[in-house]
N, C-alpha and C positions, 0 to 999 in steps of 0.2 A: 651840286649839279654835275652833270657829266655821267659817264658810264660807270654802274656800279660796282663799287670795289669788292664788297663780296657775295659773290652771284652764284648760280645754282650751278652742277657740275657741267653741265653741259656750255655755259659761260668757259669753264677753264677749258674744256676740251678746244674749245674754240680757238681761243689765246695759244693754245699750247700748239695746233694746227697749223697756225700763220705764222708763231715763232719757228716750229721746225722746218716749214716751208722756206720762210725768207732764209733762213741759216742755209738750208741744202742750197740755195736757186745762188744765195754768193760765195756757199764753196767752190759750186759748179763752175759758174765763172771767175773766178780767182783762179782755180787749176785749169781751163782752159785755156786762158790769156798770159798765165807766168810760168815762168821754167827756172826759180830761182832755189837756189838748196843751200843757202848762205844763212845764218843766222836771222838776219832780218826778217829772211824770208819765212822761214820757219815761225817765226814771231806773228807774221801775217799770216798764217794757214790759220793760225788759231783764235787770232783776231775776226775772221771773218765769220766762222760760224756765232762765235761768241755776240757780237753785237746783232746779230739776228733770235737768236739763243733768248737774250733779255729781253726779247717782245710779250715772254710770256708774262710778266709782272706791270706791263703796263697800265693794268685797270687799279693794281694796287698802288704802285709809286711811280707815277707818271713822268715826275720831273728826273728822279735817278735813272730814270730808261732813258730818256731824253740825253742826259750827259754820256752814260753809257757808253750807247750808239753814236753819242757822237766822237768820244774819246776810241772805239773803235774804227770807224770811219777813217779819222784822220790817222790813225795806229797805221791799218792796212795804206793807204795810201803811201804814206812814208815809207813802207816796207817794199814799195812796187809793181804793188796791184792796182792796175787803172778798174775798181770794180765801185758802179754808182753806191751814192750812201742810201741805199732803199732802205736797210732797219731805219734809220734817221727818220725819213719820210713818215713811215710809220706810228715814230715815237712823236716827230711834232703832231700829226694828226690825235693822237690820241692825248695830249699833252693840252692844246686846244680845246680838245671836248671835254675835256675836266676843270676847265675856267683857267689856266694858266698863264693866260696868253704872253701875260710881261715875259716873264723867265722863260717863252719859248722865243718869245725876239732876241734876247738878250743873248740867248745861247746862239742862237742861228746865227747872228750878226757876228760871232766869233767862227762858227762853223764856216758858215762863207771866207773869211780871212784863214782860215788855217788850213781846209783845203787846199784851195790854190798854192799855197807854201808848201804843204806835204808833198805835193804832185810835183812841184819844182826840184827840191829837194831829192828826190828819188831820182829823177832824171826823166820822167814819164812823158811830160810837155815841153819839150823844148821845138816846138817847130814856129814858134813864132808867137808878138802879144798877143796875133787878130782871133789865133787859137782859143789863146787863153779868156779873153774878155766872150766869147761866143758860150766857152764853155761855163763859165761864168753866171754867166744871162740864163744858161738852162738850168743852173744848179739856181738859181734864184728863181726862176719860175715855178719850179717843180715843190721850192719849199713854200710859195705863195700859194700854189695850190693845196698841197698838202693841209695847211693851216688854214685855208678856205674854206675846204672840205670839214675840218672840226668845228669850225665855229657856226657853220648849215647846223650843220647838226645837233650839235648845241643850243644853237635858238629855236630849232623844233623840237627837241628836247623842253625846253622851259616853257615852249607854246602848250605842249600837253599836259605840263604838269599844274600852270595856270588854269586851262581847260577844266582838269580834271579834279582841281579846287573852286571853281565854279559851279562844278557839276555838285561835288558835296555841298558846298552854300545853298546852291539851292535846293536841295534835299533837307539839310538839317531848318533851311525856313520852311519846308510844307510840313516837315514833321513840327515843330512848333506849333502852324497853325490847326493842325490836326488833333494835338494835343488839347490845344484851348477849343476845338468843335467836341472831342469827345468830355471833356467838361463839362461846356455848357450842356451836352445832352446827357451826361450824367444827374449836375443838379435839378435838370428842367423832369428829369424822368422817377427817378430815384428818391431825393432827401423827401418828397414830398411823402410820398407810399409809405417810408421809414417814419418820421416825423407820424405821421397816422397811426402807425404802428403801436411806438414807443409809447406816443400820447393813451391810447385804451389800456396798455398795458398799466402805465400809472397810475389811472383812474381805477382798474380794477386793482388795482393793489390798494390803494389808499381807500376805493370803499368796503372789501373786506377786513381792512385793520379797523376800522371806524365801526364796525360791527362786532366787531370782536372777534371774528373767525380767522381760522387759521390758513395762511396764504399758502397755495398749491408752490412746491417746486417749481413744476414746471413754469408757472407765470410769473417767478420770480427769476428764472431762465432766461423768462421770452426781454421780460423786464431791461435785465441783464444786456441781454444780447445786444435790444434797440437802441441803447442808450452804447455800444460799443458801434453798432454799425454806422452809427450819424457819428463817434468818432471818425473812424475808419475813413468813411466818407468826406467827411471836412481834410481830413489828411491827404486824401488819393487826390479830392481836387485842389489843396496846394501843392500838389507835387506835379500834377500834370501843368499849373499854370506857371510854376515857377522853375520847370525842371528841374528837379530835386535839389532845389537850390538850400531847402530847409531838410532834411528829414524827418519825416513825422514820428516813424519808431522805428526800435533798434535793439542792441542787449539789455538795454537800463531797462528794459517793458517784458522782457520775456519772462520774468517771475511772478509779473500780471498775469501772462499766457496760462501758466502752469495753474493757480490758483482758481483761476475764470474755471480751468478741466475739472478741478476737483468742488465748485460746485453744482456742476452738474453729475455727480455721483462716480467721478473717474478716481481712482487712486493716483496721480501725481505727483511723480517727482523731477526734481530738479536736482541734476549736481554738476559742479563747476570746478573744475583742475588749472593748475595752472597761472602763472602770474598775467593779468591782464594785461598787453599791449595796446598801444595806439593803432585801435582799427580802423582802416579805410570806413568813410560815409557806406559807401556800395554792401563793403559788405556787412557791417555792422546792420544794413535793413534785409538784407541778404536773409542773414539768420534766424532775426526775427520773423519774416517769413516762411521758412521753410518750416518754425519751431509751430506757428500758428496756422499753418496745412497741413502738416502732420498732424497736429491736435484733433483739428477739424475734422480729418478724413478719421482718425479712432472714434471719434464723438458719434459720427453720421453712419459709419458703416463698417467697424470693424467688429462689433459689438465683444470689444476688450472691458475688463476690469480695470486693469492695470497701465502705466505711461509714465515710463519713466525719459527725459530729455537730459541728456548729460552734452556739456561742453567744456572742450576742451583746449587750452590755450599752447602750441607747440612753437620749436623754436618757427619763424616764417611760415604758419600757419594757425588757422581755427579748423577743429574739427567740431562738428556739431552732430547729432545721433538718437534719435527718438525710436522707442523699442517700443510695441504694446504685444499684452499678450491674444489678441485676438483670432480670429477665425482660420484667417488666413494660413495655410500651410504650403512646406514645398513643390506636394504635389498642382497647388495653384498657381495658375499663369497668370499674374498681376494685369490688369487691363490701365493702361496710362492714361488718366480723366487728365483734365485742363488741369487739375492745380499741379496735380506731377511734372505735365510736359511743361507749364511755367516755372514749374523750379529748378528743371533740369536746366531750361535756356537761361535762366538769371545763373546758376552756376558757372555752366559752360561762358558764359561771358566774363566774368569773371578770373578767368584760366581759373576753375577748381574740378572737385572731382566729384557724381554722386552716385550712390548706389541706392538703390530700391528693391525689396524683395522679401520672402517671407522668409521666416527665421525657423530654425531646423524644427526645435520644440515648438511651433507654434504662435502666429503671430505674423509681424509685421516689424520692417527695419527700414529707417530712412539714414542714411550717414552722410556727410556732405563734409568733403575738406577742400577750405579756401586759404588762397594766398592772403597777407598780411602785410607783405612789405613793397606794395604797392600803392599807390594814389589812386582816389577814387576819381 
């Protein structure tokens, strides 16, 4: 809680603003108010700016700026400078709004005692106690306010950040329930037309083998296929209702992928580098999707012979890479269909990297390198 300690530059510039500020505004008045060129004094010239100086690190170590300024403070006092502890102000305020509070009473309640004694000590107050206890009373107002001021701010600080974990709860429960409606309108839409599908295609398989004729490719394709997309399907709807609590496929399935290409007349191949790590869930389905888009899009419209998918296991990374030699050339500007711009967003979430594009000779390149030594 409190102000963050490492903030954008414009954070430091700030810091660094109000430190050089408060250092100029108690040199100022240190030379205005003393005319000492005695050791001590000397001592206090450089006392003053310094404890204004250390404001700039208050977002980083709030309690060492606190002591700091305050070992400054009473430094220069002692030296014979009547100049207020404004860094101090500063450092309890900000010391405050980092959750500190014990160790800024603890210091203060010494601050307050050792003032008054530095100021005596010098000679600076001696015109009587009614002085002293007056002064006193405003050097205590000033640090209640001060540390009033951090602790506002503080509790609206925590009020936003409450807020703004409320605002995500309720977000992540509509996407939930969004997920369980696109479900149900997935099985209520979908498995059924599929299921119809798959069903004729078996029937005609099993009564052209019963006749003894030879079963076309293609409806041992379609066969094929039906029987993958009522997986597919059964998988997409546990995964939407269980938040990918299970994942359905992954790398163990993508030499199914490869196989599935090469019966439908692709030349396919598979190769794999590298000693296998423990992959993240995320991306371990990651890959298998992009290996089974890629496939899809050579299958449907590259009209390539060839599909070779190689992966690759590097140190804190997977590269994955599907080349076909198909149509596609440099001179073509790729048109990004849904299954591209979803694989770039499953990567990009990810933090990884992808490239899409045609390949000098000829063809078609999909590459994708993802992180590894992350939790899914």
């Amino acid at each position: 809680m409190g102000e963050p300690t490492t903030g954008s530059g414009r954070a430091v510039a700030v810091d660094w603003a109000i430190a050089v500020g408060v250092a100029a505004t108690l040199l100022f008045t240190g030379v205005s108010g003393g005319d000492s060129a005695t050791g001590a004094g000397l001592l206090g010239y450089l006392l003053l700016p310094a404890g204004g100086l250390a404001l700039a690190a208050r977002r980083r170590a709030p309690v060492t700026v606190l002591v700091v300024t305050g070992l400054c403070a009473a430094g220069y006092q002692a030296a014979g400078f009547d100049v207020p502890a404004v860094a101090y102000l500063f450092a309890v305020y900000a010391a405050v709004r980092a959750g500190h509070r014990a160790v800024t009473v603890a210091v203060s309640v010494a601050m307050l005692a050792a003032l008054p004694l530095a100021a005596l000590a010098s000679g600076l107050h001696d015109t009587g106690e009614a002085f002293a206890r007056a002064r006193g009373a405003l050097e205590l107002a000033w640090l209640i306010a001060a540390g009033a001021a951090g602790e506002a701010l503080r509790q609206a600080e925590r009020r936003a950040e409450e807020a703004e974990r409320t605002r995500e709860e309720t977000a992540r429960r509509r996407a939930d329930e969004e997920r369980l409606r696109i479900a149900r309108e997935l099985h209520d839409s979908l498995t059924h037309q599929i299921s119809i599908v798959r069903l004729q295609a078996d029937v005609a398989v099993h009564v052209a083998r019963r006749r003894g004729e030879q079963v076309p490719d293609a409806l041992l394709a379609i066969q094929q296929a039906g029987r993958e997309a009522t997986r597919e399907l059964r998988a997409t709807l546990e995964a939407l209702r269980d938040d990918d609590a299970t994942p359905p496929r992954g790398l163990d399935q993508v030499p199914e992928l490869v196989e599935r290409a090469r019966t439908i007349g692709l030349d396919a191949t598979l190769t794999i580098e590298g000693r296998r790590p423990d992959v993240p869930a995320a991306v371990d389905r990651t890959v298998y999707r992009i290996v089974q888009e890629s496939l899809t899009n050579v299958a449907r419209h590259a009209g390539a012979a060839t599909a070779s998918v190689r992966i690759d296991f590097r140190p804190g990374a997977l590269a994955v890479r599907v080349d076909d030699d198909g149509r596609a050339t440099p001179d073509t500007a790729p048109v990004p269909g849904v299954g591209l711009l979803g694989m770039r967003e499953r990567v990009t979430a990810l933090g990884g990297r992808l490239r899409t594009e045609p390949r000098g000779g000829g063809g078609f390149t999909v590459e994708a390198e993802l992180p590894v030594d992350r939790t899914s």
